[in-house]
C-alpha positions as CSV (number, residue, x, y, z in Angstrom):
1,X,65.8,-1.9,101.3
2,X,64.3,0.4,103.7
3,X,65.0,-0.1,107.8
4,X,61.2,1.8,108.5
5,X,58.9,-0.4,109.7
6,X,55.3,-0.2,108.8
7,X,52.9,0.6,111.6
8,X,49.6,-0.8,110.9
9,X,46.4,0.9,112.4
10,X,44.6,-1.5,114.8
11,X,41.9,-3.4,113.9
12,X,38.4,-0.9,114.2
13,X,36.6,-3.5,116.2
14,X,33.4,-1.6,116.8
15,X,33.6,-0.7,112.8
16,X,33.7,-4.4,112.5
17,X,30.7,-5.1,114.8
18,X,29.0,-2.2,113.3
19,X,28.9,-3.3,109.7
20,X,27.7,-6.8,111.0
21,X,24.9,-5.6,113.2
22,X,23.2,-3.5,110.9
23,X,23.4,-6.4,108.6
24,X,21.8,-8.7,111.2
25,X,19.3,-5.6,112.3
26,X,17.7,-5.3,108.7
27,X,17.3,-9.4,107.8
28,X,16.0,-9.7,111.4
29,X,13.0,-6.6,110.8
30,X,12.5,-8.6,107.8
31,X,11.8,-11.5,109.6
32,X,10.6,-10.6,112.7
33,X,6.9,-10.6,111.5
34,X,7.5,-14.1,109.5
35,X,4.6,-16.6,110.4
36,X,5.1,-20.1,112.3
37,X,5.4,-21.8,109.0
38,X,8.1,-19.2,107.0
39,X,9.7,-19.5,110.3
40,X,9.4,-23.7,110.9
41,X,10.8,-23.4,107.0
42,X,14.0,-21.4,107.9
43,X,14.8,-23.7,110.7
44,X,14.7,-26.4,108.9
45,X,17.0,-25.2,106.3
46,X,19.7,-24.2,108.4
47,X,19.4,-28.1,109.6
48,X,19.1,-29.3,106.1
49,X,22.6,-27.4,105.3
50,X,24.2,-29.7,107.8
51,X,22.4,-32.7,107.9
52,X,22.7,-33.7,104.6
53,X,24.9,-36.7,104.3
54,X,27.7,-34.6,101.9
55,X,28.0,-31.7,104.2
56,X,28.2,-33.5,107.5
57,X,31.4,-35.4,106.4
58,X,32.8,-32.2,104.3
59,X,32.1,-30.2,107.7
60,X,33.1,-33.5,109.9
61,X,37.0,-33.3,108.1
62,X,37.5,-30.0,107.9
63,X,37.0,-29.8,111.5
64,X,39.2,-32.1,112.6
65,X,41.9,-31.5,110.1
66,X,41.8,-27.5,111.3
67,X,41.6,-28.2,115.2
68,X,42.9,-31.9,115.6
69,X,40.3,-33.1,118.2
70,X,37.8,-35.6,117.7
71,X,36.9,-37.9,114.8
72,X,35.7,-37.9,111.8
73,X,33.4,-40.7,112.0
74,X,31.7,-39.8,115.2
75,X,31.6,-35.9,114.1
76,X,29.3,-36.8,111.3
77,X,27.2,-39.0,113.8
78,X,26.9,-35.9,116.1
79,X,26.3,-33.3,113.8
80,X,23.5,-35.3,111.9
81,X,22.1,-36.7,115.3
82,X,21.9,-33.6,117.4
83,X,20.5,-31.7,114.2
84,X,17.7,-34.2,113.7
85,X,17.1,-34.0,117.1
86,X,17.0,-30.3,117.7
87,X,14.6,-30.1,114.4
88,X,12.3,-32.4,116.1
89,X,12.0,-30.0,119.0
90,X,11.9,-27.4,117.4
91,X,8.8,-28.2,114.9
92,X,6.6,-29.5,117.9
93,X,6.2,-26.1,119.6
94,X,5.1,-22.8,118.3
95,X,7.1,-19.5,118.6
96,X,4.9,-17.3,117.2
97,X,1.9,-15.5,118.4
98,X,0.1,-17.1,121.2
99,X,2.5,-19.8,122.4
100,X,0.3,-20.0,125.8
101,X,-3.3,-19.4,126.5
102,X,-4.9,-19.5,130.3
103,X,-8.4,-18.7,130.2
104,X,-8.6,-19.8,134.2
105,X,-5.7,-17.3,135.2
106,X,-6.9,-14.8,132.1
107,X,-3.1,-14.6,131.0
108,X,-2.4,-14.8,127.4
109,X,1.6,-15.2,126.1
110,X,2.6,-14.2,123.4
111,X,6.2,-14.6,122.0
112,X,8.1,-12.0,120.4
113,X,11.6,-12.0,119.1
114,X,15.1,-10.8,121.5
115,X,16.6,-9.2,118.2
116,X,20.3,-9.9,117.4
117,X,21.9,-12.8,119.3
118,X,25.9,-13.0,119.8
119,X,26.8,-16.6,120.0
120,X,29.9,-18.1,121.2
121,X,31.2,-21.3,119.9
122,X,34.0,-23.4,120.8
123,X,36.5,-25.6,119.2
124,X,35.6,-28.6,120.3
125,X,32.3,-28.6,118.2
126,X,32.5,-26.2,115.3
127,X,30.1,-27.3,113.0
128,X,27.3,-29.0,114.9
129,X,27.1,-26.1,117.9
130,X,26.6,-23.4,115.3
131,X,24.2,-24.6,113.9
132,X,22.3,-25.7,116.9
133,X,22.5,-22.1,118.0
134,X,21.6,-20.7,115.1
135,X,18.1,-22.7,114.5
136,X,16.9,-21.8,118.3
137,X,17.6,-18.5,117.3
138,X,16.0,-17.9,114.0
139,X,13.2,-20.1,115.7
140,X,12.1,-17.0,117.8
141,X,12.8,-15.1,114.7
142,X,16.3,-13.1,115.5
143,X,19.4,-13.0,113.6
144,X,22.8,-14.4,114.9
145,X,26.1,-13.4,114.6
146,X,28.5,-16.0,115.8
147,X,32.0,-15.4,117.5
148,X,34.1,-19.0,116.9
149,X,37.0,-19.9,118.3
150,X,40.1,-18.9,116.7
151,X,41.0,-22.2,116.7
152,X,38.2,-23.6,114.5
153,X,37.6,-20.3,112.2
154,X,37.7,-22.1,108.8
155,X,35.0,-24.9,109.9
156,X,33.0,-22.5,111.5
157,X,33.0,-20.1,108.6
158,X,32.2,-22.8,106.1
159,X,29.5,-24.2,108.5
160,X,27.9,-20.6,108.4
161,X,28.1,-20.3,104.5
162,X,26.2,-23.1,104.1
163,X,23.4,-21.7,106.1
164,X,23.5,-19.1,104.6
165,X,23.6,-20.6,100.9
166,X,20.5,-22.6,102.9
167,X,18.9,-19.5,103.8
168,X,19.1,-17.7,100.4
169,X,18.0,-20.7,98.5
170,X,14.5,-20.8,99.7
171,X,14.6,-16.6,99.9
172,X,15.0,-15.7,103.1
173,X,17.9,-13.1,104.0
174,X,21.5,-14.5,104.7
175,X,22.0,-11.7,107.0
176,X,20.1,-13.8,109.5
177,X,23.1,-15.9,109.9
178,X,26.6,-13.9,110.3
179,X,30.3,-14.9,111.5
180,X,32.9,-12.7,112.5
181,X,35.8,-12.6,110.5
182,X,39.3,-13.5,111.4
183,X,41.0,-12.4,113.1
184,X,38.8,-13.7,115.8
185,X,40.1,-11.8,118.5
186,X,38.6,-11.4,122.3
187,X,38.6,-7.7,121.7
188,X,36.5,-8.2,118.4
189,X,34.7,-10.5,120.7
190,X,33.7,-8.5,123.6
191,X,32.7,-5.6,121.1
192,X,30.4,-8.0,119.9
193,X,28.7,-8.8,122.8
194,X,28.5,-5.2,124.1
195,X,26.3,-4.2,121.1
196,X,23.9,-7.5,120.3
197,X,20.5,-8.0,122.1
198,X,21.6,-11.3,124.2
199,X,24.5,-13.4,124.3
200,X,25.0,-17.0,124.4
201,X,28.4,-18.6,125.2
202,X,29.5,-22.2,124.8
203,X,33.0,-22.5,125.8
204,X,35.5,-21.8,128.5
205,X,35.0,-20.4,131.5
206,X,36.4,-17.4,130.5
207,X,34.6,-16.5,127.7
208,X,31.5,-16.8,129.8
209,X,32.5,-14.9,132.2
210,X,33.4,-12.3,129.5
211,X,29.8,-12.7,128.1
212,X,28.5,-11.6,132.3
213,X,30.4,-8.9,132.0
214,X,29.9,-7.3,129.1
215,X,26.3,-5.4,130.2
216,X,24.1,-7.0,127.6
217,X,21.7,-10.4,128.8
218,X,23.8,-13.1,128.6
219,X,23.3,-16.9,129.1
220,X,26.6,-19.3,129.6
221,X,27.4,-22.8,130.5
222,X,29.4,-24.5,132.8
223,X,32.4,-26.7,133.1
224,X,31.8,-30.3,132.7
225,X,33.6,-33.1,134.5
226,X,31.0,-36.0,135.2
227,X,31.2,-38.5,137.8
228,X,29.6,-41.7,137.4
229,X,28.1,-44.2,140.1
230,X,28.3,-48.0,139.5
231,X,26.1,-49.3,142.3
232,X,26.3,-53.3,143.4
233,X,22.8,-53.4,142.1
234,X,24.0,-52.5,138.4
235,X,24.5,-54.8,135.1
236,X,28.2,-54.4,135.1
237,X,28.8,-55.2,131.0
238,X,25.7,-53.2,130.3
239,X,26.9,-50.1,132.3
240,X,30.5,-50.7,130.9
241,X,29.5,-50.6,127.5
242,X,27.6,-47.0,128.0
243,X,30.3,-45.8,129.6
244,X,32.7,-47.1,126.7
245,X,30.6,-46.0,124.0
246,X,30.6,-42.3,125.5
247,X,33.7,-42.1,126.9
248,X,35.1,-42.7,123.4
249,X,32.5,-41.1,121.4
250,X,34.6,-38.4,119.4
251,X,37.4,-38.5,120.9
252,X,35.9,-37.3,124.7
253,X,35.5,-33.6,122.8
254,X,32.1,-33.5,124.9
255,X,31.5,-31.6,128.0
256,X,29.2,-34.7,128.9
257,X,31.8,-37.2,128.5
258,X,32.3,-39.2,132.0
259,X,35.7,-37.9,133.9
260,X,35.0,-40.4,136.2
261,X,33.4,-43.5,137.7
262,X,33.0,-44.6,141.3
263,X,32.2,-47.8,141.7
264,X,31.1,-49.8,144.9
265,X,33.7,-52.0,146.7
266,X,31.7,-54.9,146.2
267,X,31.7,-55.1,143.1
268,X,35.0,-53.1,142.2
269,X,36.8,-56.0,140.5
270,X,34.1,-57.2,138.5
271,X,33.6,-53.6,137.4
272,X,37.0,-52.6,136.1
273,X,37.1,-56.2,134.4
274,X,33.7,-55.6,132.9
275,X,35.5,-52.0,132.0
276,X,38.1,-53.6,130.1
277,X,36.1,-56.3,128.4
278,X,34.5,-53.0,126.7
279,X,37.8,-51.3,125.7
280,X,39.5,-50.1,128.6
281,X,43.2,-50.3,129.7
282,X,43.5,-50.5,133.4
283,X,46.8,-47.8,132.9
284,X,49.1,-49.8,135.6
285,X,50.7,-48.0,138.6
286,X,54.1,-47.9,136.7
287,X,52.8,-45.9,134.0
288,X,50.4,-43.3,135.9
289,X,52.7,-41.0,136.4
290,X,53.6,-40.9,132.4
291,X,50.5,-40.1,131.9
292,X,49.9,-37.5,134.3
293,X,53.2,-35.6,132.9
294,X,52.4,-35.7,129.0
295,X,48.3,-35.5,129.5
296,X,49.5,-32.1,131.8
297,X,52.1,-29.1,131.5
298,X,52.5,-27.2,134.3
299,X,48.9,-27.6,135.4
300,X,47.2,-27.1,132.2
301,X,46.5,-30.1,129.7
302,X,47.9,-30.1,126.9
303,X,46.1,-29.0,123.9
304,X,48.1,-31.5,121.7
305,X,46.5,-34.1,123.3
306,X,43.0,-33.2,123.8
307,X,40.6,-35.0,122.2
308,X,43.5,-37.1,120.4
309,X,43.1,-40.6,119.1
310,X,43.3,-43.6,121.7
311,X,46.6,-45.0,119.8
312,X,48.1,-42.0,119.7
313,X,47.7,-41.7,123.3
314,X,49.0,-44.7,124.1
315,X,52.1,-43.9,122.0
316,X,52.5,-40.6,123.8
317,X,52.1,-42.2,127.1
318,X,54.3,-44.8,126.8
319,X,52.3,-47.6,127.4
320,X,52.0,-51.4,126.9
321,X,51.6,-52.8,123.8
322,X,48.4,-54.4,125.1
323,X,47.5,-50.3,125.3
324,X,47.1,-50.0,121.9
325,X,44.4,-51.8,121.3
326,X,42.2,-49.7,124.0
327,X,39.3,-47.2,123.1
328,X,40.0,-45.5,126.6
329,X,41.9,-45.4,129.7
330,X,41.4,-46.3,133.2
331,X,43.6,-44.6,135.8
332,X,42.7,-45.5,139.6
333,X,42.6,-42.5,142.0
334,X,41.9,-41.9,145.4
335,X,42.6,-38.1,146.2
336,X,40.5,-35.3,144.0
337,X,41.6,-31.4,144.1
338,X,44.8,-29.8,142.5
339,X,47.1,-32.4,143.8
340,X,45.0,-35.0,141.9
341,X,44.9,-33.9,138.4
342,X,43.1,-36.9,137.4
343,X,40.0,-35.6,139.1
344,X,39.2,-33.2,137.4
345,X,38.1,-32.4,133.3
346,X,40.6,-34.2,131.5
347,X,38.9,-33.8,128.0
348,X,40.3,-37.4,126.7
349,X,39.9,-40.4,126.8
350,X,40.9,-41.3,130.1
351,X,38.6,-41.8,132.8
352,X,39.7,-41.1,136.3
353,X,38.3,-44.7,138.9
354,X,37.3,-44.2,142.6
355,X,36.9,-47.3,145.2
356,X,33.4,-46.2,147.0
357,X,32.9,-48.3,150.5
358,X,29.1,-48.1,150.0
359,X,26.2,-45.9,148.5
360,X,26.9,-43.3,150.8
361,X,30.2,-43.2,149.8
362,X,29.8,-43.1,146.6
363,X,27.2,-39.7,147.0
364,X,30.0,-38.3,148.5
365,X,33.1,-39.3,146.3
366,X,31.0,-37.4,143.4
367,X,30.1,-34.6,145.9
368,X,33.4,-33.9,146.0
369,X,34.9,-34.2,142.7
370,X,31.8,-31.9,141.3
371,X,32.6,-29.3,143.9
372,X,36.1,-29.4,142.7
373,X,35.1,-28.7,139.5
374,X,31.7,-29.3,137.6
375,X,29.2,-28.3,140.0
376,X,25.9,-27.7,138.6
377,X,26.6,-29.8,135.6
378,X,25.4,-33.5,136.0
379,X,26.0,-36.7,137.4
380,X,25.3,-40.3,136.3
381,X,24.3,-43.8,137.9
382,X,24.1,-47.3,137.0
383,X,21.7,-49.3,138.8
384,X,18.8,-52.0,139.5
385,X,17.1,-49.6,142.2
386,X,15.2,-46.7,141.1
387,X,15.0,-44.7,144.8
388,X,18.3,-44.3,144.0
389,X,18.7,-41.7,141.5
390,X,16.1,-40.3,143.5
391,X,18.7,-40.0,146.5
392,X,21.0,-38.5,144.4
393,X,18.9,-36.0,142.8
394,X,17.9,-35.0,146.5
395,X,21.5,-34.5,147.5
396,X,23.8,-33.4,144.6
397,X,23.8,-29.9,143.6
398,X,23.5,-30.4,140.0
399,X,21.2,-30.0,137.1
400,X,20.9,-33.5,135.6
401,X,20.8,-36.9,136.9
402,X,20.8,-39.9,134.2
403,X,20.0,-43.0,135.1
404,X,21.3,-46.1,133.1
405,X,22.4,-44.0,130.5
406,X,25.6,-43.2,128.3
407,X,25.9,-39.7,129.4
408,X,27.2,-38.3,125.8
409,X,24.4,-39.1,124.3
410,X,21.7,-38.3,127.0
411,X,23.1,-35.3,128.6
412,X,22.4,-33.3,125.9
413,X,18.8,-34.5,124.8
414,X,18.1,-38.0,123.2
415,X,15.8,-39.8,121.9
416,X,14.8,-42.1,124.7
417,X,14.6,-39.4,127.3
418,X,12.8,-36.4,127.8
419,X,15.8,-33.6,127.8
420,X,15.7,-31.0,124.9
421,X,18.3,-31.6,122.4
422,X,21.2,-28.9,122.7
423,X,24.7,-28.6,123.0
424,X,24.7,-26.1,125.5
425,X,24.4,-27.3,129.1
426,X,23.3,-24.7,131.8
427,X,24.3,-25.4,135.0
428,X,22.7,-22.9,137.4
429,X,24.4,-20.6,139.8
430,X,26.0,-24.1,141.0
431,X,28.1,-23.5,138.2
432,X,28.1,-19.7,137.8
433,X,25.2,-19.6,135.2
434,X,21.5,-18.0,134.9
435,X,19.9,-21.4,133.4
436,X,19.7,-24.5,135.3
437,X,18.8,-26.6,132.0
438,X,19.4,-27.6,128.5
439,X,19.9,-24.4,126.4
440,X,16.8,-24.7,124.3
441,X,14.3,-22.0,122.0
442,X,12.5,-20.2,124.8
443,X,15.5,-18.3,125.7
444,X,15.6,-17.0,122.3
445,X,12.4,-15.3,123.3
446,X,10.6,-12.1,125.0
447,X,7.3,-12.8,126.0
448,X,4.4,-10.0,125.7
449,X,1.6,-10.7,128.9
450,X,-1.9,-10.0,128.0
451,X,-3.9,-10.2,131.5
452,X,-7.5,-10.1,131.5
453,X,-9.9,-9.7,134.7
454,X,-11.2,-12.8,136.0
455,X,-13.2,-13.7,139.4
456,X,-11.8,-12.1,142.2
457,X,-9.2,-14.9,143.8
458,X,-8.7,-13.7,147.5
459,X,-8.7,-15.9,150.5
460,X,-9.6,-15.0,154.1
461,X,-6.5,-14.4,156.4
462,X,-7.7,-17.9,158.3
463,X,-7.1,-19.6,155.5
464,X,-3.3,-18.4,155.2
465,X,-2.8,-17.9,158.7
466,X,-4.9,-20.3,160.7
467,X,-2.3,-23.3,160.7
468,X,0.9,-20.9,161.9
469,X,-1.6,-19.2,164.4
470,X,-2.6,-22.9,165.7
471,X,1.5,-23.6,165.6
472,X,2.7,-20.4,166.9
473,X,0.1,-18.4,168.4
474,X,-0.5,-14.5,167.3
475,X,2.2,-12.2,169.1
């Protein structure tokens, strides 16, 4: 046998881009003069190719067989819900043509495609972000090439090839939708992002980063690690079972999830009891520092236990046998910043508790556990008084405020609020981004500004001036 090693070239990453962008460039001059319906058409395929009941699980278990996060059950829910969801926005508006007329301002808008759109996924949501992505895009009639995590490839890939397969069956090009191939590396991924028309990340911090970077438009998202407020004023079992239900929903995997809860002294008791009633395990003071030394090594969580089953958890902890039994974990803390681990995003299903004194308090627990790490993202509250999410809306830097709601499954969009449905959470230069909303079609578009003459609208100079003359005088 020979002792020469073999010297492969490496990997020709702009060859790679190359071939994939002037795929994506012809489908998307095919389809960049498609009308509102063609277009309302294609979206809805690429949500029927997920949606539908066999896909969603076959997508559901691939994805957590290949990444080990989450849940089957609650994948399919998520997948199917945030689809539906999506599709419903996205057939109300039009993205076409005029999308605004203004006869009184003599403005006419009319929308017009970006091109090619880079997307970044991550592993946490493989099938259901891609898709997502993909329907906003091809709803301002672009193609879209998307970059998964290495870490979720296969369900990614598989996720695309049944758009695709969508796309094709009802004769639209496949070329719209694209995935890099493996390996997925972040060289391959930062020549991607050089050459497309706009990028789009959902991910780490990095990667976003990465995407500003890079010279082409780019939107990102920010970290996630929601605090909630449990006012005295709250229904405690109500507010529990929100929290319960989002906390364990998939396994924590969302960026919504609640990382913590503060809760007001006066009703602290009742709160963790009501807490536990719904599934928690109050993790005792013995057995924090277990957790704090498997759920972290040395300083970074442990990807074997991200998003892992509550059982498992409990086995890996070394808890109670009572522990077991739990859907999620409460761990009491007091301190928040490096020292603290628990305060921060803990992707799992334990949920970091804070002992307010009052409302004040409470403001300024979250306050600090957000400007720690989160800022920009959101916050939540659970109360009888409505001036209160008011107050903290006023004095939180961050984008969303739910009220009485389990943040999972409000966060990003739901059907009894008024958010757009996404899986992409902008969280304004708070949190390092250029969007301070919910990631949503209009950013998939240019917009062409037809202004027309219309009677002169020019006030005097008293009429601008007069009141900071009277105030302040003239020199």
């Amino acid at each position: 046998m020979s002792n020469v090693s073999v010297v492969l070239p490496p990997p020709n990453n702009a060859a790679t881009v190359g071939v994939l962008i002037g795929s994506a460039r012809t489908a998307q001059a095919a389809f960049a003069n498609a009308d509102q319906e063609t277009v309302d058409d294609a979206v809805t395929a690429l949500a029927w190719s997920l949606y539908q009941p066999k896909h969603a699980r076959a997508v559901a278990e691939m994805a957590v067989a290949e990444t080990k996060m989450g849940n089957v059950a609650d994948k399919i829910v998520k997948k199917q819900r945030k689809t539906l969801g999506t599709l419903r926005d996205l057939l109300r508006v039009r993205s076409v043509g005029i999308i605004e007329d203004d006869p009184a301002r003599g403005i006419v808008k009319y929308a017009k495609p970006v091109g090619v759109v880079g997307a970044l996924t991550p592993a946490t949501n493989p099938g259901a972000t891609p898709v997502n992505k993909a329907m906003m895009a091809i709803k301002g009639r672009n193609a879209i090439i998307v970059a998964p995590s290495p870490a979720a490839w296969c369900t990614t890939a598989h996720v695309v090839s049944l758009m695709r397969a969508e796309l094709t069956r009802i004769s639209l090009p496949a070329d719209l939708v694209q995935v890099l191939p493996r390996p997925v590396t972040k060289d391959l991924t930062a020549a991607l992002m050089r050459e497309v028309d706009l990028v789009v990340v959902t991910g780490s911090q990095a990667n976003v980063r990465q995407a500003y970077a890079s010279g082409t438009p780019a939107i990102g998202v920010g970290a996630g690690n929601v605090p909630v407020i449990i006012d005295e004023t709250a229904d405690l079992d109500a507010a529990a079972g929100r929290i319960a239900a989002s906390k364990s929903f998939d396994n924590a995997t969302s960026c919504s999830s609640e990382n913590a809860v503060v809760i007001l002294d006066a009703v602290y008791d009742a709160t963790l009891a009501a807490l536990q009633r719904a599934g928690g395990y109050l993790v005792a003071a013995t057995e924090r520092r277990y957790v704090a030394e498997r759920l972290w090594h040395d300083g970074r969580l442990n990807r074997e236990l991200v998003a892992s089953d509550a059982d498992y958890l409990a086995d890996r902890f070394k808890l109670a046998p009572a522990a077991y039994a739990a859907r999620f974990f409460l761990v009491e803390e007091d301190g928040v910043g490096p020292s603290h681990p628990f305060s921060g995003e803990k992707l799992s299903l334990v949920l970091a508790v804070y002992r307010a004194t009052d409302f004040a308090a409470a403001i300024e627990q979250a306050r600090a556990i957000l400007d720690y790490q989160g800022r920009g993202h959101s916050v939540g509250l659970h109360t009888s008084v409505p001036e209160r999410g008011r107050q903290i809306a006023e004095s939180l830097d961050v984008v969303r405020v739910l009220v009485n709601q389990a943040h999972t499954f409000g966060n990003g969009g739901g059907f009894d609020n008024g958010l757009n449905f996404t899986l992409s959470m902008g969280c304004g230069t708070w949190g390092g981004n250029s969007i301070s909303e919910n990631l949503n079609w209009r950013h998939f578009i240019n917009v062409t500004h037809l202004v027309t003459p219309i009677a002169e609208d020019r006030p005097t100079e008293q009429a601008l001036f007069g009141a900071y003359w009277a105030r302040h005088g003239t020199a």
